[in-house]
N, CA, C and O of each residue as an XYZ file, in Angstrom:
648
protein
N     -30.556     21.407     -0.852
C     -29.700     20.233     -0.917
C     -29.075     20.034      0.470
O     -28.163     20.795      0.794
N     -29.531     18.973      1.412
C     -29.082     18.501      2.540
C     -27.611     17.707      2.404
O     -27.714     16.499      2.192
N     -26.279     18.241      2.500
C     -25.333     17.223      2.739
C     -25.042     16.699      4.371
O     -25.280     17.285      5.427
N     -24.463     15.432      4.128
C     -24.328     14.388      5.655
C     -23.366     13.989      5.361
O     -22.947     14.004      4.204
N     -22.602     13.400      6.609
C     -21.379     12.465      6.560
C     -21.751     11.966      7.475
O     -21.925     12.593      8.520
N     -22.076     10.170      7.306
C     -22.711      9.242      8.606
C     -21.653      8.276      8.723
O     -20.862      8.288      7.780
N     -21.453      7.510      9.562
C     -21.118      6.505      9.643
C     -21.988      5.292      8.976
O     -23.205      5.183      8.829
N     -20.925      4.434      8.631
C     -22.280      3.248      7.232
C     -21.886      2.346      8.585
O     -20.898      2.300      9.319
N     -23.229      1.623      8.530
C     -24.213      1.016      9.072
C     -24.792     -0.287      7.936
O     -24.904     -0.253      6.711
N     -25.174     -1.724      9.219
C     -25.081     -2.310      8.488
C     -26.435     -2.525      7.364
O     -27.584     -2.223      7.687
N     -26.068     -3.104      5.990
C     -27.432     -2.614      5.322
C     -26.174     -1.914      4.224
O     -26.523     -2.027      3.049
N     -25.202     -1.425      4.354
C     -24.643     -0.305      3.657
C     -23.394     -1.165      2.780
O     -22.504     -0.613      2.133
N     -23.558     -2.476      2.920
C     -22.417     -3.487      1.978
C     -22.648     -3.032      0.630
O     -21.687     -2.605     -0.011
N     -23.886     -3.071      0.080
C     -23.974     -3.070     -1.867
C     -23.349     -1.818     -1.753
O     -22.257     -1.797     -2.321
N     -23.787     -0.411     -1.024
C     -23.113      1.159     -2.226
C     -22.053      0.879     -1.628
O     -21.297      1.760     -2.036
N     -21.146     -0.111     -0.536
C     -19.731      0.437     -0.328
C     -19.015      0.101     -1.317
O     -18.044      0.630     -1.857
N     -19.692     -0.999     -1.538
C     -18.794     -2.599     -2.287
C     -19.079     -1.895     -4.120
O     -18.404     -2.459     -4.981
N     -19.902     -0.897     -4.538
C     -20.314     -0.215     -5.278
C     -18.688      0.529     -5.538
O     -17.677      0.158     -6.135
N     -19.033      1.657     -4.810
C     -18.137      2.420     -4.231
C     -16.461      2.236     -4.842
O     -15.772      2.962     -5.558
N     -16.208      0.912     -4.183
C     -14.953      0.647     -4.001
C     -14.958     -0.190     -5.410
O     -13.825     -0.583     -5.688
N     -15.927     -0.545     -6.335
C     -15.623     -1.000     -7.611
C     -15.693      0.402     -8.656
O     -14.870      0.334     -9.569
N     -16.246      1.209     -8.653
C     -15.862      2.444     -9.527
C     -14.684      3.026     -8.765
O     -14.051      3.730     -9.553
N     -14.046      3.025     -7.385
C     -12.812      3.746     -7.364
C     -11.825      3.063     -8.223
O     -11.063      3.737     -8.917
N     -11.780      1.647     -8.226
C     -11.096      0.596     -8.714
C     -10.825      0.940     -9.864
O      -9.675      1.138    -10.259
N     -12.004      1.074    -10.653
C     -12.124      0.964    -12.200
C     -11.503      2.538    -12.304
O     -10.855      2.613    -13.348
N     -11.491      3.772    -11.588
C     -10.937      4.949    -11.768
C      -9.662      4.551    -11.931
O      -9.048      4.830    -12.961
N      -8.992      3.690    -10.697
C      -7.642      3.546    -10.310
C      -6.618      3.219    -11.564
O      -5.451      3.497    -11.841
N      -8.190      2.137    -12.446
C      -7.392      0.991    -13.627
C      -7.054     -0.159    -12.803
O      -6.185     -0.927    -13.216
N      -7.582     -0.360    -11.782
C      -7.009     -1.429    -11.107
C      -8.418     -2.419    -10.330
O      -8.179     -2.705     -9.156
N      -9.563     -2.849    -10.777
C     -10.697     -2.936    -11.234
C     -10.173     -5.001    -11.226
O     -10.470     -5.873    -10.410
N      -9.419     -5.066    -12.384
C      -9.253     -6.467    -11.932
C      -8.374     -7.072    -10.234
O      -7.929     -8.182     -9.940
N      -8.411     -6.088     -9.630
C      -8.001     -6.566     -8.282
C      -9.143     -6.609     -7.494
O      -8.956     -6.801     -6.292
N     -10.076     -6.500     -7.818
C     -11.600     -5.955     -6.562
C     -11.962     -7.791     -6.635
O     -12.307     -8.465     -7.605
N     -11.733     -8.170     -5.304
C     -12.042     -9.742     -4.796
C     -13.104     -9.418     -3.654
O     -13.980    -10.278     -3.563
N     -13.186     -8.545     -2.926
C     -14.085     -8.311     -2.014
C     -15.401     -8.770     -2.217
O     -15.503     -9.453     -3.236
N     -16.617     -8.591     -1.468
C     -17.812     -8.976     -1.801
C     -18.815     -8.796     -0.247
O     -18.462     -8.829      0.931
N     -20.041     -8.619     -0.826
C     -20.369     -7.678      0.704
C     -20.650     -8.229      1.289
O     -21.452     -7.668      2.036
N     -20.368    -10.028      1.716
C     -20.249    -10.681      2.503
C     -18.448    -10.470      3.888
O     -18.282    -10.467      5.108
N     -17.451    -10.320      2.493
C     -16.843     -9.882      3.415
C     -16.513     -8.450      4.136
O     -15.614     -8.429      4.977
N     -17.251     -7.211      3.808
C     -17.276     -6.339      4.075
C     -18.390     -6.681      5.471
O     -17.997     -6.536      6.629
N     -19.386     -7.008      5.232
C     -20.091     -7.397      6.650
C     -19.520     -7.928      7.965
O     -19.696     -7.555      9.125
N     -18.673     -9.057      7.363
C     -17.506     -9.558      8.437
C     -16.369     -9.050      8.909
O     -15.580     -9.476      9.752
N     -16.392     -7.762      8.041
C     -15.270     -7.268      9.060
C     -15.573     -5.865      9.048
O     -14.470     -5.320      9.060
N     -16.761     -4.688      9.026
C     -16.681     -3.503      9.175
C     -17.954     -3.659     10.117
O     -18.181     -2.692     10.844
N     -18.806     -4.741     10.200
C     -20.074     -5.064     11.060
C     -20.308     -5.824     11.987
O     -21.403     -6.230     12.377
N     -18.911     -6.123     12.515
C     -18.719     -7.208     13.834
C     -18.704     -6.345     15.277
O     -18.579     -5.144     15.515
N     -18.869     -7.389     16.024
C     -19.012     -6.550     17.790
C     -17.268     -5.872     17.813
O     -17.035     -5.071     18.718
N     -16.255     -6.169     16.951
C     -15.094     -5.592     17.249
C     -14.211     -5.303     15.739
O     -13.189     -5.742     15.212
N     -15.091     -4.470     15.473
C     -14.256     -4.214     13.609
C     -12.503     -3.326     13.768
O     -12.056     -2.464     14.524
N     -12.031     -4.007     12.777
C     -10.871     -3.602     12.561
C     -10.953     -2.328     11.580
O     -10.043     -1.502     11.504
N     -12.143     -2.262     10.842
C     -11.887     -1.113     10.030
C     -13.268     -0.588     10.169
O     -13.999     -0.947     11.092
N     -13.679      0.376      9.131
C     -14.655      1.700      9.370
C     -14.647      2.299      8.287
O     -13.697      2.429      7.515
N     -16.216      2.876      8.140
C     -16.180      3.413      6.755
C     -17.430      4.671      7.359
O     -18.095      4.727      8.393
N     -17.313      5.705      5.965
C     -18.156      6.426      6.428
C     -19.053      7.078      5.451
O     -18.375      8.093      5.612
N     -19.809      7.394      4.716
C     -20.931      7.810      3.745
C     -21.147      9.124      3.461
O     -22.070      9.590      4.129
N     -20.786      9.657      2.937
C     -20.746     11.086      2.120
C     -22.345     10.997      1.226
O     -22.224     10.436      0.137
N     -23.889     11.510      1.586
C     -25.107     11.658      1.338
C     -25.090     13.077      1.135
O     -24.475     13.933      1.772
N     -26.073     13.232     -0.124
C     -26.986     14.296     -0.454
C     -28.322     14.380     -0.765
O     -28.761     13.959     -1.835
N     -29.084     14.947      0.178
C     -30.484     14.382      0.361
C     -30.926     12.699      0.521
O     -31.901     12.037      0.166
N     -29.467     12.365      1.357
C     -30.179     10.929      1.508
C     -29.463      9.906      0.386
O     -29.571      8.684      0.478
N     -28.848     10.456     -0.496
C     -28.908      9.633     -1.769
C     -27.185      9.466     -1.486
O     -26.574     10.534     -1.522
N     -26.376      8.242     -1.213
C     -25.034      8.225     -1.281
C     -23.750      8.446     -2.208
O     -23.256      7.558     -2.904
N     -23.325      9.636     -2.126
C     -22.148     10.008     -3.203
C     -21.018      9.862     -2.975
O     -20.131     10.161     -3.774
N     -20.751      9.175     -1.377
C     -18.847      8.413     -1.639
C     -18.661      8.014     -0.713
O     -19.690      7.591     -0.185
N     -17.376      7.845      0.128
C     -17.616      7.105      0.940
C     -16.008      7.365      1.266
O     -15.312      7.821      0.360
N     -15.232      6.982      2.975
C     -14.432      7.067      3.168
C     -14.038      5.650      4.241
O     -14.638      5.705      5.315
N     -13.243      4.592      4.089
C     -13.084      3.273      4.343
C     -11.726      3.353      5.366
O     -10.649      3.291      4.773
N     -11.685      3.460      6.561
C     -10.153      3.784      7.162
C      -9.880      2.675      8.331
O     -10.758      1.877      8.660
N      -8.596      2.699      8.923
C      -8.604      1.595     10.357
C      -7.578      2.484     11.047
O      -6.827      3.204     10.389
N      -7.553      2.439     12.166
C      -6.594      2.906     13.234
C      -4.969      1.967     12.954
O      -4.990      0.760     12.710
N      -3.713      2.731     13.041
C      -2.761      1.669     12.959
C      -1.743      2.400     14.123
O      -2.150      3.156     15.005
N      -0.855      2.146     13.992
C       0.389      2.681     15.575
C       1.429      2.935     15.072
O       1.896      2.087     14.312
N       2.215      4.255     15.318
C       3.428      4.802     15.383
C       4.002      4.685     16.268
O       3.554      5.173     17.305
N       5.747      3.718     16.290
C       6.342      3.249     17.778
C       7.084      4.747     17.513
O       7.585      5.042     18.599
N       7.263      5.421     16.897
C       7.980      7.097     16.705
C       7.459      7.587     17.611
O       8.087      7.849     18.637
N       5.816      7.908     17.424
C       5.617      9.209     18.239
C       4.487      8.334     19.700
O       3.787      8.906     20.536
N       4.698      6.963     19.523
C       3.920      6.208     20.673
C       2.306      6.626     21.031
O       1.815      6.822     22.143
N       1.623      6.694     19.622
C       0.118      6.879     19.556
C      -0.382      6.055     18.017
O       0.168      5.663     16.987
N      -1.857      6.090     18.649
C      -1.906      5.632     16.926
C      -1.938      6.576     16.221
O      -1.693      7.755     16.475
N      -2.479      5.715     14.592
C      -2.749      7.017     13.916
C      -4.043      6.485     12.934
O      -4.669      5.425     12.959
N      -4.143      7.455     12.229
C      -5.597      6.961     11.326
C      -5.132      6.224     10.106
O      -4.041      6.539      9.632
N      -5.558      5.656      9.771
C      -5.023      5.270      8.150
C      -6.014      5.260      7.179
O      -6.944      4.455      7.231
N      -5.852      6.395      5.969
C      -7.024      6.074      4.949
C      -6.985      5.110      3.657
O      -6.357      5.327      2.621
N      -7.695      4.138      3.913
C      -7.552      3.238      2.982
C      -8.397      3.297      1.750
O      -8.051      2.444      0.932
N      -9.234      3.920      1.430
C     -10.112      4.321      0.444
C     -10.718      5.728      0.298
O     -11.243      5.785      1.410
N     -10.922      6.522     -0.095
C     -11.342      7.916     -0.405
C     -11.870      8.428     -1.570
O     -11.170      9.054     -2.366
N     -13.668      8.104     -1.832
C     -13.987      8.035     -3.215
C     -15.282      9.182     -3.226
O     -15.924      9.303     -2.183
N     -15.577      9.853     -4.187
C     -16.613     10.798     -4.550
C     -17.270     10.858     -5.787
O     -16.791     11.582     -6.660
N     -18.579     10.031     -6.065
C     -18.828      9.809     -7.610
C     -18.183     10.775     -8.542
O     -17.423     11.478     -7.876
N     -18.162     11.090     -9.727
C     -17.586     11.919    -10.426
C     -18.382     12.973    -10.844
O     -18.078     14.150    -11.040
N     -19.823     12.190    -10.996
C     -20.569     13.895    -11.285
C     -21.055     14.435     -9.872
O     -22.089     15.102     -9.842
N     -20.392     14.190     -8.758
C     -20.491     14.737     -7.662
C     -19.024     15.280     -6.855
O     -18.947     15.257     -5.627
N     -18.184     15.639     -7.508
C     -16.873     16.273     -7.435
C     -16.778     17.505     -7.305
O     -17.183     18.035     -8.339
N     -16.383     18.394     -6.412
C     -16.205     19.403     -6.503
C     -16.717     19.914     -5.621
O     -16.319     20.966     -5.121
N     -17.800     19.207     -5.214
C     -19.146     19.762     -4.303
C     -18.508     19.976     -2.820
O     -18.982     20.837     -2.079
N     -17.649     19.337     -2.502
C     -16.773     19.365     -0.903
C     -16.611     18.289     -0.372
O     -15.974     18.111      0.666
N     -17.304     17.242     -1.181
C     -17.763     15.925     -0.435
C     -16.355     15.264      0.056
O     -16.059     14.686      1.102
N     -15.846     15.478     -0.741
C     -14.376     14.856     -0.135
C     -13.431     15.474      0.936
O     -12.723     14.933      1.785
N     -13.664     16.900      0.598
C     -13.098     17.880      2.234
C     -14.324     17.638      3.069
O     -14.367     18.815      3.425
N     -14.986     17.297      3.462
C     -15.925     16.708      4.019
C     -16.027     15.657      4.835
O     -16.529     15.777      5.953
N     -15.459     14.244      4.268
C     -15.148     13.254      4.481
C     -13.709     13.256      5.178
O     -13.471     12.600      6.192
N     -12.908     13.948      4.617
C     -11.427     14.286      5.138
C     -11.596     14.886      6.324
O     -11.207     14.283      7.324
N     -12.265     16.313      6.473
C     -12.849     16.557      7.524
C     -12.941     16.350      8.722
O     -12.499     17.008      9.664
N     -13.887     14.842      8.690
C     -14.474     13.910      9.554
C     -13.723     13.227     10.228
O     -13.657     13.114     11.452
N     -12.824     12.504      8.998
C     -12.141     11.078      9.567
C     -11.008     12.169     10.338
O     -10.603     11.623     11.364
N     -10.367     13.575     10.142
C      -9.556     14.604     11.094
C      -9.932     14.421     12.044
O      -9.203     13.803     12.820
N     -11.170     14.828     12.462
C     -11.758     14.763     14.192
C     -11.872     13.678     14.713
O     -11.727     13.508     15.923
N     -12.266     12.387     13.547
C     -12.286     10.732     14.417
C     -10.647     10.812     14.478
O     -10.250     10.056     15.364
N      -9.806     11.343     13.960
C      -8.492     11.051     14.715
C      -7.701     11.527     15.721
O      -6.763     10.992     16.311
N      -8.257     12.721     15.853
C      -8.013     14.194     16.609
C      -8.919     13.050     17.942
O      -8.219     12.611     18.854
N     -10.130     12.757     17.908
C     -11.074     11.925     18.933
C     -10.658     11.124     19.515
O     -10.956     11.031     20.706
N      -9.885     10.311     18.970
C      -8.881      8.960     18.977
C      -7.794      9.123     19.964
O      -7.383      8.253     20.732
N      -7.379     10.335     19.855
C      -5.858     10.817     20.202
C      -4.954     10.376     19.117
O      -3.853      9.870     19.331
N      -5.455     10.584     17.952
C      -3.935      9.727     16.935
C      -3.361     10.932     16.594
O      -3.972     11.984     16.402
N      -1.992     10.728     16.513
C      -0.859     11.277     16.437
C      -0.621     11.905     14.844
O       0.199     12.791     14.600
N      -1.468     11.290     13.867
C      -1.430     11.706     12.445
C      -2.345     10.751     11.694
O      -3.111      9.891     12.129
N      -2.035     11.163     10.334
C      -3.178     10.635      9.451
C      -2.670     10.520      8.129
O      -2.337     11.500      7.462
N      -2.592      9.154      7.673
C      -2.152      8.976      6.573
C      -2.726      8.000      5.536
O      -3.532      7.174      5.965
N      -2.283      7.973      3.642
C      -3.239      7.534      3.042
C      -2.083      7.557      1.814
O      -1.197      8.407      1.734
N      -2.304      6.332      0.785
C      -1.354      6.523     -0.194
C      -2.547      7.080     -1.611
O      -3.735      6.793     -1.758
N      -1.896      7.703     -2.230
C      -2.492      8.114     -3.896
C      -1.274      7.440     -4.950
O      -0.129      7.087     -4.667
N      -1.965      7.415     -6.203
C      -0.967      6.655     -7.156
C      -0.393      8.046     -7.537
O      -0.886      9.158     -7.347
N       0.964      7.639     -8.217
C       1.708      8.425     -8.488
C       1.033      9.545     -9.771
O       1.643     10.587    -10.011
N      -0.305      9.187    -10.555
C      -0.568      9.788    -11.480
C      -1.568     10.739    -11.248
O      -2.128     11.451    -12.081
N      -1.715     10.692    -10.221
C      -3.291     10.916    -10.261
C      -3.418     12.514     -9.320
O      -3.834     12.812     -8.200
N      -2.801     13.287    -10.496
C      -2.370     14.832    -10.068
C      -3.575     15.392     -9.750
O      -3.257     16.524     -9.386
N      -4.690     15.304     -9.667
C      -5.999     16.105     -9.526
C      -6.107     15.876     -7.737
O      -6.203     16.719     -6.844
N      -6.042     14.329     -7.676
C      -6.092     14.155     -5.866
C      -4.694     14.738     -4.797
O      -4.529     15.060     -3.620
N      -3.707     14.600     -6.330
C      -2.633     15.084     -5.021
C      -2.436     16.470     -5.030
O      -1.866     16.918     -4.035
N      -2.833     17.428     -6.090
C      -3.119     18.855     -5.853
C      -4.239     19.136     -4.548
O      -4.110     19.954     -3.637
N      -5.368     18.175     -4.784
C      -6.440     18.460     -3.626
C      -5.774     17.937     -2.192
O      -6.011     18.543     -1.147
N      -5.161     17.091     -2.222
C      -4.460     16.691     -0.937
C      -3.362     17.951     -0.240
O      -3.172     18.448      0.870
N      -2.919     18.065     -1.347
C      -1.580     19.238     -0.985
C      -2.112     20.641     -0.275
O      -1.654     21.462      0.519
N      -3.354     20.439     -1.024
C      -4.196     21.826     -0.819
C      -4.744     21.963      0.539
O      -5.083     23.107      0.844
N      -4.899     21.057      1.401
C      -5.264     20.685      2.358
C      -3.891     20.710      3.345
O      -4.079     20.551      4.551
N      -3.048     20.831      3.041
C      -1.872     20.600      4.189
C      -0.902     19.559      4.235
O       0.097     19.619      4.952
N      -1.257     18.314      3.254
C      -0.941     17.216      3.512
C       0.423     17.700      2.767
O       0.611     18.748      2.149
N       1.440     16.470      3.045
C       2.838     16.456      2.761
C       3.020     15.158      2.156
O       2.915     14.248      2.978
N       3.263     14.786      0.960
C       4.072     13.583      0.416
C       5.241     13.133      0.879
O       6.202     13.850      1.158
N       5.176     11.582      1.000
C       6.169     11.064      1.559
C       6.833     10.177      0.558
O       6.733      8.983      0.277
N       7.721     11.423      0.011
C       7.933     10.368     -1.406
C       9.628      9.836     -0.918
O      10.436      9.251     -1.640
N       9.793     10.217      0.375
C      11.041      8.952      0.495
C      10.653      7.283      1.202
O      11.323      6.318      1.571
N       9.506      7.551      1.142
C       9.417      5.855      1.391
C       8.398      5.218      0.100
O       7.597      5.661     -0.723
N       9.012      3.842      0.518
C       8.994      3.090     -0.760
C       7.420      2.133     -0.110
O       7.202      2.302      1.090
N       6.808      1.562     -0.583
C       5.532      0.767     -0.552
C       5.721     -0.566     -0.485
O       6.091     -0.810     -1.633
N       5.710     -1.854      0.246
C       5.915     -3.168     -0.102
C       4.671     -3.805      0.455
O       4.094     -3.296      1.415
N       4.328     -4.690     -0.010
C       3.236     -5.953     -0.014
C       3.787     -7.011     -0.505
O       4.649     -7.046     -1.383
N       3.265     -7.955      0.093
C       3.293     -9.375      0.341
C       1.609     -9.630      0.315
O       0.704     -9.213      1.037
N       1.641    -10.556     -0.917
C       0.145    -10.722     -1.516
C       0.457    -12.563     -1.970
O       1.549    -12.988     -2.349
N      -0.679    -13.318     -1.817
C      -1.118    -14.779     -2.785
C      -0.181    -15.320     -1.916
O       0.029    -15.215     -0.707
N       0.589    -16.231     -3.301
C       1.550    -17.160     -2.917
C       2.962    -16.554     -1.877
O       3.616    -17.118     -0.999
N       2.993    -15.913     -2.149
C       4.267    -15.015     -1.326
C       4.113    -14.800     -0.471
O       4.851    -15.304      0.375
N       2.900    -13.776      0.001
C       2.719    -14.242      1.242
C       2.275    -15.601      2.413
O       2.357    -15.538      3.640
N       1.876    -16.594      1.714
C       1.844    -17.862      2.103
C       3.159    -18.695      2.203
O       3.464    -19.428      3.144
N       4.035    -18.410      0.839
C       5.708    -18.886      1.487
C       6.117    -17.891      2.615
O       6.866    -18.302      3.500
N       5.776    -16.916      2.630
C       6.640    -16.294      3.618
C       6.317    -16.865      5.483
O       7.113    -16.778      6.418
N       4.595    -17.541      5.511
C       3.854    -17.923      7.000
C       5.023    -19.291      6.664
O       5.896    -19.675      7.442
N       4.785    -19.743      5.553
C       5.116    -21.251      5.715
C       6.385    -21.472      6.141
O       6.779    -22.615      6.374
N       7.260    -20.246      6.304
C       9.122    -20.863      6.494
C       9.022    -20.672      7.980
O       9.798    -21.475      8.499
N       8.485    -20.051      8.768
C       8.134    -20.136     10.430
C       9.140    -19.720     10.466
O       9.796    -20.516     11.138
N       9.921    -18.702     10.072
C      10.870    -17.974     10.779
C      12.215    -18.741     10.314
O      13.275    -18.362     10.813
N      12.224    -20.152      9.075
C      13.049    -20.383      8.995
C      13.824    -19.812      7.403
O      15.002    -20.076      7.160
């Protein structure tokens, strides 16, 4: 059994866009998936992508995938990594694929020069945050999460600062 961690390449829209609809449906949050691998092409397959993903293979055959973008700390005045997706089919769990992937995107940040590496989990979902913890990571359960989504965020462009 050959395992890989590649960078996805274009050609690689259906298993991401795959991917990111069974994490969804794990999440329970399945009716939010608007994406479509038109827009995954336009923005992870352009001469200047804002984000990046990467392919967790066994013998070739794709079992997850890790979706991240660079963002900036004015604290420590570097960037840092940000993980925005982190998925491993389910009958392929356990196998490492995900310390694997974690791994990776460490050294693309360590590569980078980023200053740290961060990623939110839902509050329930004790299996990832035991595996996270297990790894070193630290919860940041004094900060709070906000978004500005739809209409809200469209009143908010539309008052121009007023």
């Amino acid at each position: 059994m050959t395992k890989t961690i590649r960078e996805a390449q274009p050609g690689d829209e259906a298993i991401i866009l795959e991917f990111i609809k069974e994490l969804a449906s794990y999440e329970k949050l399945s009716h939010e998936v608007i994406a479509t691998e038109d827009h995954l092409k336009r923005t992870l397959f352009v001469s200047q992508p804002k984000a990046f993903a990467l392919i967790a293979e066994v013998d070739g055959e794709p079992v997850g995938f890790a979706l991240y973008f660079f963002n900036y700390s004015t604290f420590i005045g570097r960037h840092g990594l940000y993980l925005e997706d982190l998925y491993v089919r389910e009958s392929m769990r356990g196998g490492g694929h995900g310390k694997a992937l974690l791994s990776r995107l460490a050294q693309i940040a360590l590569d980078n020069d980023c200053g740290r590496m961060d990623w939110s989990v839902l509050d329930w979902n004790a299996p990832s945050i035991a595996f996270y913890k297990s790894l070193g990571a630290m919860a940041m359960d004094e900060w709070t999460v906000f978004r500005l989504t739809g209409e809200a965020l469209s009143n908010l462009a539309a008052r121009d600062g007023k």
